[in-house]
N, C-alpha and C positions, 0 to 999 in steps of 0.2 A: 649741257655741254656735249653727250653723247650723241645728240640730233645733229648740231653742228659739224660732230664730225664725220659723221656718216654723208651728212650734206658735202662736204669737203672730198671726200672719197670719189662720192658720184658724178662731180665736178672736177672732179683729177680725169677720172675716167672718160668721161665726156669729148673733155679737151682733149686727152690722149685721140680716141679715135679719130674725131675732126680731124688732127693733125697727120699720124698715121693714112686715115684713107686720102687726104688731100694730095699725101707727098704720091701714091699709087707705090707700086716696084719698078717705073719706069721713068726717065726724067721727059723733059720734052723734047728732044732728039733722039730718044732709044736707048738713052746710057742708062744703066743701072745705077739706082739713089742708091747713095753709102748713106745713113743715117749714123748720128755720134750724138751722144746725149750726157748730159752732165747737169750740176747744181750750181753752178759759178755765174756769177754779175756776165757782163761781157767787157767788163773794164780787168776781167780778171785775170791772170799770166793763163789759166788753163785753155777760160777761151782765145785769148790770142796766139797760140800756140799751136788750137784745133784748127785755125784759120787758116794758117800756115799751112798745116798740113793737106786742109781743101785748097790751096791754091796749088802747092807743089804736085799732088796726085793727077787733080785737072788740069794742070801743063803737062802732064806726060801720057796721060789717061782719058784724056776729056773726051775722047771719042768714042768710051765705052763709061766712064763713072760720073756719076754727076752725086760729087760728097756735099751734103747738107748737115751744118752743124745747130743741134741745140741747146742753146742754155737754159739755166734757171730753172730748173724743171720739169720744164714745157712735158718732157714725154714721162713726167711722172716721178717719186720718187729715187733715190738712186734704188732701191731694193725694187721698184717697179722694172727700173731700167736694167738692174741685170740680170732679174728674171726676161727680159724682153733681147737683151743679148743671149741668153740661153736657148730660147726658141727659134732665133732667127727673125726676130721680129723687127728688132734693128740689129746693124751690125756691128756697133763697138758705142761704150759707154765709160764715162768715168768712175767708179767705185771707192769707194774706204778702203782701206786695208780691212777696218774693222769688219765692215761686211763680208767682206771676200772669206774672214777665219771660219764664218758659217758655212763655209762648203767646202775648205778643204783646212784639214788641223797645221798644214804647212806655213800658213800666215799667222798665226800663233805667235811665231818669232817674232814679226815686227811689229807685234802688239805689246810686247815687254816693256817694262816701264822701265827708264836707264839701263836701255839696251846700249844707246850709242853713247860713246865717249865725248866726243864734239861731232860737228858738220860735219868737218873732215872726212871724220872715221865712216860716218853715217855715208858720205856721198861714193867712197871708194868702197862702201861694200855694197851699193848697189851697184853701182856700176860691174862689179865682177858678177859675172856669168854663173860662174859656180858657184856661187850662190844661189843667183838670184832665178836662173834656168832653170832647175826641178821645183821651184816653188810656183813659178810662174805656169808649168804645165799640169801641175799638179788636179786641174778644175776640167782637166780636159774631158773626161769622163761626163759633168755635169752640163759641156756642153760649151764650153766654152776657155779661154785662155787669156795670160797677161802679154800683151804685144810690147808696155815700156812701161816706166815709172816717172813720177811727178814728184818734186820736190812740196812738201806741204810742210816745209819749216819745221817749227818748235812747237809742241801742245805743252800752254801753259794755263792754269785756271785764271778767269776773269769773274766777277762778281758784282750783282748790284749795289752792296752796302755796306760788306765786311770786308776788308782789306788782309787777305789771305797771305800773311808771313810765316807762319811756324803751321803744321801740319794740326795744329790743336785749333785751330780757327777754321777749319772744315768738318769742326765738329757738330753733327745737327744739322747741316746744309745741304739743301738740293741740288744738286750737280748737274746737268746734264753730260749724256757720254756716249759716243757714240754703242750700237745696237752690237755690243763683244762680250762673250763673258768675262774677257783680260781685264775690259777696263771697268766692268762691274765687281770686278775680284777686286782690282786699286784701289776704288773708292770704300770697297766695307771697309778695307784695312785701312785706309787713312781717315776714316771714321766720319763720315759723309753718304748720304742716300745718293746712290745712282739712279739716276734718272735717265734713261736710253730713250731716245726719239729722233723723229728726222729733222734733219739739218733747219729745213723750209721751217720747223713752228718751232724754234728754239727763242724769236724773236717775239711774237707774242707770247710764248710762254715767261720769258723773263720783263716783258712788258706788266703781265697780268699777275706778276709773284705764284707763280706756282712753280717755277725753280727758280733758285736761288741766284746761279748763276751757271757760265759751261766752261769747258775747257775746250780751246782751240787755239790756232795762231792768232796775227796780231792785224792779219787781212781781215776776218770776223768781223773785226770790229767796227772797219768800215763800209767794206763792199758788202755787208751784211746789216749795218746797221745799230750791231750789239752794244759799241760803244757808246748810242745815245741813252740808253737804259743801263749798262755796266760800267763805273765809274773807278773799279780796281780790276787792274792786269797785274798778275804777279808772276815774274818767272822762277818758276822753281822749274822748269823744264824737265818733265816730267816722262815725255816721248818725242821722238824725233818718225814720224811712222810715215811712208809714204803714200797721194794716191795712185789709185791705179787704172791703165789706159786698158780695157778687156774686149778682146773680138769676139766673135762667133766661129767657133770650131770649123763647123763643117763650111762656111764661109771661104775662110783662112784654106782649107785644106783644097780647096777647089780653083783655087785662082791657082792662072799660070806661071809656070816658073820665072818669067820675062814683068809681071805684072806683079809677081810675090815682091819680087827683088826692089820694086818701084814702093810700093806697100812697107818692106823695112827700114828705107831709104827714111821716108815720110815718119815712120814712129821715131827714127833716133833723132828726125828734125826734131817732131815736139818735143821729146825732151831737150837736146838744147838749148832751142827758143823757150822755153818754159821755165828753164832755173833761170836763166839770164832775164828776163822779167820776174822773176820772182825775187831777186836781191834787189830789183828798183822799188817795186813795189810796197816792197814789207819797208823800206825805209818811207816811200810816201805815207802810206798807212799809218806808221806811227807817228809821224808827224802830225797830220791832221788827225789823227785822235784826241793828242795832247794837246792843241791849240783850238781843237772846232768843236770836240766833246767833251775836252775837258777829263780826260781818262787820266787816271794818277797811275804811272807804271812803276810797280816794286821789284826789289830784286831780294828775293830770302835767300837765306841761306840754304842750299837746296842737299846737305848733307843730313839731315832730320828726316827729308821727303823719302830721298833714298836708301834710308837704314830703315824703312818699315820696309818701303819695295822691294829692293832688291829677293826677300829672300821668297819670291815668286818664281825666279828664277829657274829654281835648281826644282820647286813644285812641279813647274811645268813641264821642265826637259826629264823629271823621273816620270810623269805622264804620258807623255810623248819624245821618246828614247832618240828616234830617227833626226831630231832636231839636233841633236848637241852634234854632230861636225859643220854644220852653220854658222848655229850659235860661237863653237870652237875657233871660226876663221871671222868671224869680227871681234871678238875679244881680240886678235891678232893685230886687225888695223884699230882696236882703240888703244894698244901700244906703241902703234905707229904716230898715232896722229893725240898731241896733248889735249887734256880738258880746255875747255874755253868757258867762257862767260860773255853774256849778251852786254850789246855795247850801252855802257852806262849803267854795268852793273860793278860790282865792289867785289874784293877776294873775301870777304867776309863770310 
């Protein structure tokens, strides 16, 4: 297994460079390539969103940027790629939240397990600035920054063979979770082996039973694949966490004030093009799960889930102090905005 994966590695890298030297730093009129890298299908709201955002820049820019977008990997894992936005190697990538908390303890926050109260709550405190501004610049040091955010719905676990209702039936189970210690904390507590690995081998690894099952939305299941091997989706909705759109510092710092402006313009498109495909999609998604895979969706009662979670909370904000007027002003909009439950689920 170890050979394989080494093999795998040297074949990441590989392709990486092919692709890297192919694109040069120059397009073929003299424009400077923007590279943008991500893990998403191309049927996916991210990539359609990235798409958007290379046509809006090369209508106003095309006479110096020639933006090239990639999916699925192509330039490597996401921890390849935002080691690769940190150098300058490209200049903006898609990332986890969960990755992003390795470099700056700021992201921590929206690793918390019922953090947000509904969408709602969840979409109005990204949206606010002060929030989400000193978390976003927080990386800048390491080389890099959050230009927007991407709506990546509801993480709920999904499973090949145990249908996950009450939090005692993740007991003994391989997880996978994304590469956080927050959600490696989640799972000891809710009494499950966290399994952290990248996105890309989550499919054969639930293929080959060496995890059990993963948590993520309910896109996974198709644009991924998951649902042909994971036959229980259960929402206990357990995070609401976003991804994230991340440049190159000194990149960012460099372009002209006329050309910044063009540059902002384009991130607030992808996000709105990006949620607004994202409500289409998660409703396609589950449809053909339930009729082409055959995926059973549950709904638990997710009050059991959250009286182990919750009291992470308060571990992590006496860890990291600086967090609780954050944390402080979304408790604020989850009073604004009531709990909800996924459509086709029970008050139970």
């Amino acid at each position: 297994m170890e050979r394989f994966r080494r093999a795998g590695v040297v074949l990441t890298s590989f392709v990486l460079m092919v692709v890297l030297a192919g694109c040069g730093s120059e397009g073929d009129l003299g424009q400077r390539v923007i590279r943008i890298g991500h893990n998403q299908a191309t049927d996916h709201p991210t990539h359609l969103a990235l798409l958007e955002f290379e046509e809006f820049v090369e209508e106003r820019l095309g006479d110096k940027y020639d933006v090239e977008v990639f999916p699925s990997e192509l330039l490597g894992s996401q921890t390849d790629m935002v080691q690769l936005t940190q150098t300058g190697a490209i200049e903006f990538c898609v990332a986890s939240n969960s990755i992003l908390e390795t470099f700056s303890i700021d992201y921590t926050l929206f690793n918390m397990p019922y953090l947000f109260a509904s969408s709602e709550a969840y979409h109005a405190a990204m949206d606010d600035p002060e929030i989400t501004e000193p978390i976003f610049k927080s990386t800048r040091k390491a080389g890099f920054e959050a230009v927007t955010w991407l709506d990546a719905g509801t993480r709920n676990f999904y499973t090949v063979s145990v249908p996950i209702e009450s939090p005692k039936d993740l007991k003994g189970l391989k997880i996978r979770v994304q590469q956080s210690p927050t959600n490696v904390e989640m799972m000891r507590l809710l009494g499950s082996s966290a399994t952290p690995m990248g996105f890309g081998e989550v499919y054969t690894s639930l293929q080959s039973k060496i995890i059990d099952g993963a948590e993520n939305n309910e896109m996974a299941l198709t644009s991924n694949g998951h649902g042909d091997v994971c036959k229980y989706y259960s929402y206990d909705m357990h995070q609401m966490i976003p991804d994230i759109l991340i440049g190159n510092s000194a990149f960012l710092d460099e372009l002209p004030e006329e050309e910044r402006r063009v540059f902002e313009e384009g991130f607030a498109l992808i996000n709105e093009v990006e949620r607004r495909e994202w409500e289409n999609a998660v409703a396609a998604a589950k449809d053909k799960a339930q009729k082409e895979q055959g995926v059973e969706f549950l709904y638990p009662d997710t009050a059991p889930f959250q009286e182990i979670c919750l009291p992470m909370h308060e571990t992590i904000l006496e860890e990291y102090p600086d967090l609780r007027p954050f944390y402080d002003a979304i408790l604020e909009y989850n009073q604004m905005y009531a709990d909800e439950k996924p459509e086709g689920g029970s008050d139970s």
